[in-house]
C-alpha positions as CSV (number, residue, x, y, z in Angstrom):
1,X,104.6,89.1,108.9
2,X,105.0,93.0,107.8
3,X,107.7,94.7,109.2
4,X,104.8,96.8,111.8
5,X,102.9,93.6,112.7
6,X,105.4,92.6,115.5
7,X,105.3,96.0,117.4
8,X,103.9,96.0,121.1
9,X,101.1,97.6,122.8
10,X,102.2,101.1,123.1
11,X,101.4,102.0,127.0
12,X,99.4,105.2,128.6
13,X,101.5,106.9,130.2
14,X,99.1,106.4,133.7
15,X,100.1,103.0,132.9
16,X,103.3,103.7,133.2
17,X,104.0,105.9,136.1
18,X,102.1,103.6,137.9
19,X,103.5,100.3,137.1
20,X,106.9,101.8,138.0
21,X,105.9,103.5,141.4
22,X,104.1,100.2,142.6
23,X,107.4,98.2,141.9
24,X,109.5,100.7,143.5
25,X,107.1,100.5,146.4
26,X,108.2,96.9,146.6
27,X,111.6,97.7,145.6
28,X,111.6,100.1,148.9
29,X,110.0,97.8,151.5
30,X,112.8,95.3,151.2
31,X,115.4,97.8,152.4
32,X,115.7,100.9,155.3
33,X,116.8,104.2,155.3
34,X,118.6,106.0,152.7
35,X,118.8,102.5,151.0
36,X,115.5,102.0,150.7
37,X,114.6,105.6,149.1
38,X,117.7,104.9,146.5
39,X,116.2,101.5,145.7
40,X,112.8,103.4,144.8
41,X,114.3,106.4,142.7
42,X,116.3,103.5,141.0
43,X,113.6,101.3,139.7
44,X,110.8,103.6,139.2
45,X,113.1,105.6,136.7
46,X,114.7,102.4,135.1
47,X,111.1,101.5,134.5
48,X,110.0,105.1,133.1
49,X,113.4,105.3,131.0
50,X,113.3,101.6,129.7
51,X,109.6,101.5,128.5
52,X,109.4,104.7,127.2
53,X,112.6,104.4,125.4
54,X,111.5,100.8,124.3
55,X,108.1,102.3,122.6
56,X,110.8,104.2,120.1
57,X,113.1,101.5,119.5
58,X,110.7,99.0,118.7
59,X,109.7,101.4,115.3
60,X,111.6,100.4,112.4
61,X,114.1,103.5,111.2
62,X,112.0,104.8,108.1
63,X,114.7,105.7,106.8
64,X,115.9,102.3,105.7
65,X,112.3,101.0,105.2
66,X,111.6,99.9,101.7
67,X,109.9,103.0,99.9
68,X,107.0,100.7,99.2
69,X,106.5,100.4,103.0
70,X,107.4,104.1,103.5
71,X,104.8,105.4,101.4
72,X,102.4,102.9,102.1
73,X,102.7,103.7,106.2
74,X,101.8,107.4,104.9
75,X,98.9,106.4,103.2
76,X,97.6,104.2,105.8
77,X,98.4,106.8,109.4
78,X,96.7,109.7,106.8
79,X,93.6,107.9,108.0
80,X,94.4,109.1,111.4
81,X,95.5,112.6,110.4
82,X,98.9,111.9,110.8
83,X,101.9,111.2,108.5
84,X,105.6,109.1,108.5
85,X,106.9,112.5,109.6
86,X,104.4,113.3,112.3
87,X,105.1,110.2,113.5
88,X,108.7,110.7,113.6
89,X,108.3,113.4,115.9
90,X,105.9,112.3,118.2
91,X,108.5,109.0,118.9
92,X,111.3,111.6,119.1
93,X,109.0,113.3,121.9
94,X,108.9,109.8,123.9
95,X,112.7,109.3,123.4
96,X,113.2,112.8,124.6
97,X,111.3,112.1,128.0
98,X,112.9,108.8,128.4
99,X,116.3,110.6,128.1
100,X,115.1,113.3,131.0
101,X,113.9,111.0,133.1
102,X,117.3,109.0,133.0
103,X,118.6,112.4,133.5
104,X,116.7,113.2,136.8
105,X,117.5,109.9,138.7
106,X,121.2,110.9,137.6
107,X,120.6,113.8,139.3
108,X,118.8,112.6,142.5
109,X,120.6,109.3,143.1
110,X,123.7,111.8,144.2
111,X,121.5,114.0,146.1
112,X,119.6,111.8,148.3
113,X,122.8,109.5,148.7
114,X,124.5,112.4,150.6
115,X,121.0,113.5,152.7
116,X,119.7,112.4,155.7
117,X,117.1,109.9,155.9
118,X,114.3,112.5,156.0
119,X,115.7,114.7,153.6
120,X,116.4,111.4,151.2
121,X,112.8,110.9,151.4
122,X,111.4,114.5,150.8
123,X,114.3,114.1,147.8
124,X,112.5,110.7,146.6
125,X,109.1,112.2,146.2
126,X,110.6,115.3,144.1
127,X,112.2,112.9,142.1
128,X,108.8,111.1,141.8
129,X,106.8,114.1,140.9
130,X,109.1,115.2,138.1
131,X,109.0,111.3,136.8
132,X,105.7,111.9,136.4
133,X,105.3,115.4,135.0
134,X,107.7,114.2,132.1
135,X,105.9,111.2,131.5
136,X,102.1,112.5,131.5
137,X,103.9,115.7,129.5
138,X,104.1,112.9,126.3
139,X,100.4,111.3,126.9
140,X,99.7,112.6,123.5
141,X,102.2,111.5,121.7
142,X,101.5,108.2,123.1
143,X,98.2,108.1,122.1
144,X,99.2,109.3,118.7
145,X,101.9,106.2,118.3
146,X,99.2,103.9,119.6
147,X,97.2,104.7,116.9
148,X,99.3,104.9,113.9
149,X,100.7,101.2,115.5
150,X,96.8,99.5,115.1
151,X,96.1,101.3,111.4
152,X,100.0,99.7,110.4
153,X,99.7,96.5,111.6
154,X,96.9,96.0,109.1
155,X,99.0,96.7,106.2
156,X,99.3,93.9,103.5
157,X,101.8,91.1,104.0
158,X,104.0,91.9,100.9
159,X,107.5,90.9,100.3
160,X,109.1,94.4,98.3
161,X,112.1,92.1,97.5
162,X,110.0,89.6,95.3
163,X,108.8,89.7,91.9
164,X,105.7,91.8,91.6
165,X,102.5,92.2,89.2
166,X,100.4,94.7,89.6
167,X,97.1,93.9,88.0
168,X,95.4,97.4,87.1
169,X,92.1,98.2,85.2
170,X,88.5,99.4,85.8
171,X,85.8,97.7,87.5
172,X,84.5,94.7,86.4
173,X,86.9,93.9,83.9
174,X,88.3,90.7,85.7
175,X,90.9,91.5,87.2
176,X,89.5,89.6,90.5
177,X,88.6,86.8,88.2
178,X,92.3,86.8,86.7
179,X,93.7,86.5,90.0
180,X,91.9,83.7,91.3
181,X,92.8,81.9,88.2
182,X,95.8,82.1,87.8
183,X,96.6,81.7,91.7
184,X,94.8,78.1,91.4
185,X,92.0,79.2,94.0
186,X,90.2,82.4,95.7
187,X,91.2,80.5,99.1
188,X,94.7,81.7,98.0
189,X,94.3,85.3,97.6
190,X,94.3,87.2,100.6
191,X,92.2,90.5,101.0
192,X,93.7,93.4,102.9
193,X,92.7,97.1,104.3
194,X,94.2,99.3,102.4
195,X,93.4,103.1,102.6
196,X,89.7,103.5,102.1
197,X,89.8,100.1,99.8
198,X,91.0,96.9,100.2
199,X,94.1,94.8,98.2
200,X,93.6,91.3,97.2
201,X,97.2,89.7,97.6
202,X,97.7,86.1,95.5
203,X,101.0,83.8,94.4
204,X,101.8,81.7,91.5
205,X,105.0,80.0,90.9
206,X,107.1,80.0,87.5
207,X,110.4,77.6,87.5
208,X,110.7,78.0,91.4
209,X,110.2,81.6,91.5
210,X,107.3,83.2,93.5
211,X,105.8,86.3,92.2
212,X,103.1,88.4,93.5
213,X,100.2,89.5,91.9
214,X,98.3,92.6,93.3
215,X,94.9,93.9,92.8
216,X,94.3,97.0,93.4
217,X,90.6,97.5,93.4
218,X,89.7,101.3,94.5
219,X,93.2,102.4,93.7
220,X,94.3,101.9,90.0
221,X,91.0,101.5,88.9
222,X,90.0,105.2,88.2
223,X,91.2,108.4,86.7
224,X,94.2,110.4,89.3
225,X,91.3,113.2,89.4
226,X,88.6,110.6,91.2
227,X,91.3,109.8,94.2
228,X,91.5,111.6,97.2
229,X,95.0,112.3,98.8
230,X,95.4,108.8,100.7
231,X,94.6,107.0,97.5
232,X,97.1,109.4,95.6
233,X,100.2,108.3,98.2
234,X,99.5,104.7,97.7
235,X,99.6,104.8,94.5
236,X,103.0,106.2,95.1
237,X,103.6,102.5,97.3
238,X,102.2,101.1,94.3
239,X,105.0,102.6,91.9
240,X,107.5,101.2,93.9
241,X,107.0,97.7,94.6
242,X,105.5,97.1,90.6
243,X,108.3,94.8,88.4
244,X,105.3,95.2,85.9
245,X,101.6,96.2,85.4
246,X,99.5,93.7,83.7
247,X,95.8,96.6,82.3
248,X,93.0,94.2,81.9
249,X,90.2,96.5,79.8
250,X,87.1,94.8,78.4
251,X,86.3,96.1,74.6
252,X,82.8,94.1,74.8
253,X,81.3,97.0,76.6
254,X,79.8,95.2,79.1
255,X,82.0,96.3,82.1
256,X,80.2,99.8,82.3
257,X,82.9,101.7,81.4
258,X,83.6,103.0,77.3
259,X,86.4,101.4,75.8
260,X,87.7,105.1,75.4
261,X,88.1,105.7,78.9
262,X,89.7,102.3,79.8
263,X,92.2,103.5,77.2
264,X,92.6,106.5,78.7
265,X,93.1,105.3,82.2
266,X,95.9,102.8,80.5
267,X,97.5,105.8,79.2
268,X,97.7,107.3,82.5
269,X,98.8,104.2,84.1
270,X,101.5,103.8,81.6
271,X,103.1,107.1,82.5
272,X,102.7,106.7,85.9
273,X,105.0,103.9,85.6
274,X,107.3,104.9,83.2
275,X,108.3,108.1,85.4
276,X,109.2,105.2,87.8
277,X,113.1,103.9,88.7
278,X,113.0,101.5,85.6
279,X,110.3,102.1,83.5
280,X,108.4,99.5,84.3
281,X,106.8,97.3,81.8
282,X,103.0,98.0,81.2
283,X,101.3,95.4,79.3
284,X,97.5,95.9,78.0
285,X,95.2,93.2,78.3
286,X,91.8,92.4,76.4
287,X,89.8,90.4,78.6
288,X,86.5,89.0,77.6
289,X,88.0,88.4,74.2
290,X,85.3,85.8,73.1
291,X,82.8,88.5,73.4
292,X,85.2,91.0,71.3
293,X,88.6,91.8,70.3
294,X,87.7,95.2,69.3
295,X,91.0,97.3,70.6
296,X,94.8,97.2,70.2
297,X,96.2,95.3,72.7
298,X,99.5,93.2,73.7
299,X,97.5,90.2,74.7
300,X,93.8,88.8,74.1
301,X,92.8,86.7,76.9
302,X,89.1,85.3,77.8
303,X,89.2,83.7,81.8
304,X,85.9,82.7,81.4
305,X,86.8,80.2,78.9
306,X,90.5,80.1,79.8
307,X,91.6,81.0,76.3
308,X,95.0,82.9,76.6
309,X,95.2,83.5,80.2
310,X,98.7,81.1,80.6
311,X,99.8,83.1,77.7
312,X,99.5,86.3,79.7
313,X,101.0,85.0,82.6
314,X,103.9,83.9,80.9
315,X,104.2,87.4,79.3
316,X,104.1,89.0,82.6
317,X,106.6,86.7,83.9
318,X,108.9,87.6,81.1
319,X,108.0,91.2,81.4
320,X,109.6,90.8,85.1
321,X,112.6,89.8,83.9
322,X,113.5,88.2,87.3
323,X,116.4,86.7,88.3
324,X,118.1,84.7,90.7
325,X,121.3,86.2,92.2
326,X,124.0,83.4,92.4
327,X,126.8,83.6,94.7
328,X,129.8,84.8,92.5
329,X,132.5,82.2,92.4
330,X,136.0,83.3,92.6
């Protein structure tokens, strides 16, 4: 479960004026007189102030979310012409109203408990209206959370704290192929909205450790020129969460792309990467290697036939470099 995938229905804010008036109806009926118009003012604003202040505090602080998850949120709310920092302030908008409406049933509960029982009751419905000026003030911003909250919860279930391979090249190279191989079975590998694409999520396991690999189709599979802004910011995510990049290119020619371009992209890729915290390993790849071998490359791999692919997992894995971290013994 991602860190967004747990937060609640964000309410309307007619919702929410009148859930709290029709308790506090209740909440009156059971008592008289000044009581009764106290009781109302009471739970009607502990409602508004709770709820609205609940919508803010069940956001994670973005501040101490993992970058990967930082820039990825900003790639995914872009969709809804919004950003982390847009965001920001439309919760700090809701927290804001929570905090006045706490504020005005401070200020009426020692008004009406010094009135008369009319005058408690003319008091009541002030308090009321004003409960519900500052709530319908922040509909928008609402509306805005509510959105951002059903574009996040589809974000990709990835662990930032585990080892991480990111699987770049053009189309039709094999990358998909590659990670259905090497992740025992497509069944494994599960397939994500992610900006305007999609990411294809799998696991393998090396001497108890779990590593991810990611495909990236739509993102890292094309020049920085070809992708539009959202793209651009999660490639960003991308940078972050990489422990190393495994560029499959096919030299056979029968991808559709030139050899000379695949380079080129690698190229790219590789400084993308190494301007990184870490320089992060990037390791090319000749895929379709029974067909030809024509290109420099770190590995030589065919998954059709199977030829060299545990070979380039093993180099991955060693690229990573992961470790456990024991418990120091004093």
């Amino acid at each position: 479960m991602t860190i967004f995938e747990s937060l609640p229905t964000t309410p309307r804010s007619e919702e929410l004026i009148d859930k709290a008036f029709s308790r506090a109806a209740r909440a009156g009926n059971a008592k008289h007189g000044i009581e009764a118009q106290e009781s109302m003012l009471q739970t009607a604003g502990n409602i508004l102030s709770d709820n609205l202040g609940n919508v803010v505090t069940s956001w994670p602080d973005f501040d101490l979310v993992d970058p990967f998850y930082r820039d990825l949120a900003d790639a995914i709310v872009a969709r809804e012409d919004l950003d982390v920092d847009a965001l920001r302030q439309h919760l700090n908008e809701v927290m804001w109203a929570s905090r006045q409406v706490e504020n005005i049933k401070q200020e009426y509960h020692g008004r009406i408990r010094n009135a008369d029982p009319d005058t408690a009751r003319k008091l009541r419905k002030q308090a009321f209206a004003r409960y519900a000026d500052v709530t319908e003030s922040v509909e928008d911003d609402l509306l805005a959370i509510a959105d951002a909250r059903e574009e996040l919860r589809t974000l990709p279930d990835i662990r930032p704290d585990e080892p991480t391979i990111v699987v770049a090249g053009y189309p039709n190279v094999g990358k998909s192929s590659f990670v259905n191989r090497v992740t025992r079975a497509s069944n494994e590998v599960a397939t994500y909205p992610f900006t305007t694409r999609q990411l294809r999520v799998g696991h393998f396991e090396r001497d108890r450790i779990r590593y991810q690999l990611v495909d990236t189709p739509g993102v890292l599979d094309r020049p920085a020129e070809e992708r539009n802004a959202i793209e651009s910011q999660a490639v960003s995510a991308l940078v972050h969460l990489a422990d190393a990049v495994l560029f499959i290119a096919d030299a056979s020619g029968n991808c559709g792309y030139p050899l000379s371009s695949q380079l080129e992209l690698r190229d790219e890729i590789e400084e993308l990467f190494a301007d990184a915290d870490g320089d992060i390993p990037v390791l090319t790849v000749c895929n379709k290697s029974d067909e030809s071998r024509e290109m420099d490359a770190d590995h030589y791999m065919s998954v059709e036939t199977d030829e060299g692919v545990e070979e380039v997992l093993d180099a991955a894995v060693e690229a990573v470099g992961y470790e456990f971290e024991l418990p120091y013994d004093r």
